[in-house]
C-alpha positions in Angstrom: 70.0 56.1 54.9 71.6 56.0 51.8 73.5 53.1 50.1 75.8 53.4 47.3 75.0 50.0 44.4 77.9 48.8 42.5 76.5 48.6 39.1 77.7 44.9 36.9 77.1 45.3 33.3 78.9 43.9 30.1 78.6 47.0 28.6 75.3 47.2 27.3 73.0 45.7 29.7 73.1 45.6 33.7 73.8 42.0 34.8 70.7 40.7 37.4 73.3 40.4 40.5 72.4 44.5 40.3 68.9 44.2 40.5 69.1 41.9 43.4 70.9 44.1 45.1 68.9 47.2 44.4 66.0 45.2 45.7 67.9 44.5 49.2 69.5 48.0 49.5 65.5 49.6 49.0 65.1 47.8 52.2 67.4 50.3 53.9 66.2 53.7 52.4 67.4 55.6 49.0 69.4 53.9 46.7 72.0 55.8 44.4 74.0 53.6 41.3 77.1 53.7 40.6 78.6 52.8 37.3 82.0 52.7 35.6 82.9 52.1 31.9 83.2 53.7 28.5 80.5 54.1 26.0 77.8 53.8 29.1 74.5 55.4 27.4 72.5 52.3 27.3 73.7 51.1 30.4 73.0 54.0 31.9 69.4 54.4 30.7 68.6 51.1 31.9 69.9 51.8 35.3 68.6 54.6 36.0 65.2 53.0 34.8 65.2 50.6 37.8 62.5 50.4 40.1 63.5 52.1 43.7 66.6 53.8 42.3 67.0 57.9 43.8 69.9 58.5 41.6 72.8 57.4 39.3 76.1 58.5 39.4 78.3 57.6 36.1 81.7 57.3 35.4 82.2 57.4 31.6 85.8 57.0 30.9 88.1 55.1 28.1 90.1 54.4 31.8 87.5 52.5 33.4 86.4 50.1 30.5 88.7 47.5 31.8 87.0 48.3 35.5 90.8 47.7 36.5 90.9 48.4 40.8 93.4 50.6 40.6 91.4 52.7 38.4 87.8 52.6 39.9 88.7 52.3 43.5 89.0 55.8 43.9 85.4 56.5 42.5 84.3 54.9 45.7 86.7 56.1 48.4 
């Protein structure tokens, strides 16, 4: 099984809430990132750095750097 992590990051680091939950989703099988933003490299690295982590899928876009719903919801539906 595959499960789709929500990456929280202030725009240069990823918060810990992530890593917490890239520890419990490992329980269930592959994990893949997601992240949303603008101006992502570091962020990015450092995710994709993570212990247990198959794959990171990132949104890098002057229209998510607010991470406004209306904007990222769609990256998930």
């Amino acid at each position: 099984m595959k499960t789709l992590v929500w990456v929280e990051h202030d725009g240069v680091a990823v918060k810990d809430a992530t890593l917490s939950a890239v520890t419990a989703a490992s329980q269930l099988g592959e994990v893949h990132l997601l992240i949303a933003g603008h101006g992502l490299g570091d962020v990015a690295a450092a995710a994709a750095a993570i212990a247990g982590v198959g794959k990171v899928h990132v949104a890098d876009d002057a229209a998510y750097a607010h991470a406004l719903a209306e904007n990222v919801a769609p990256l998930v539906a």
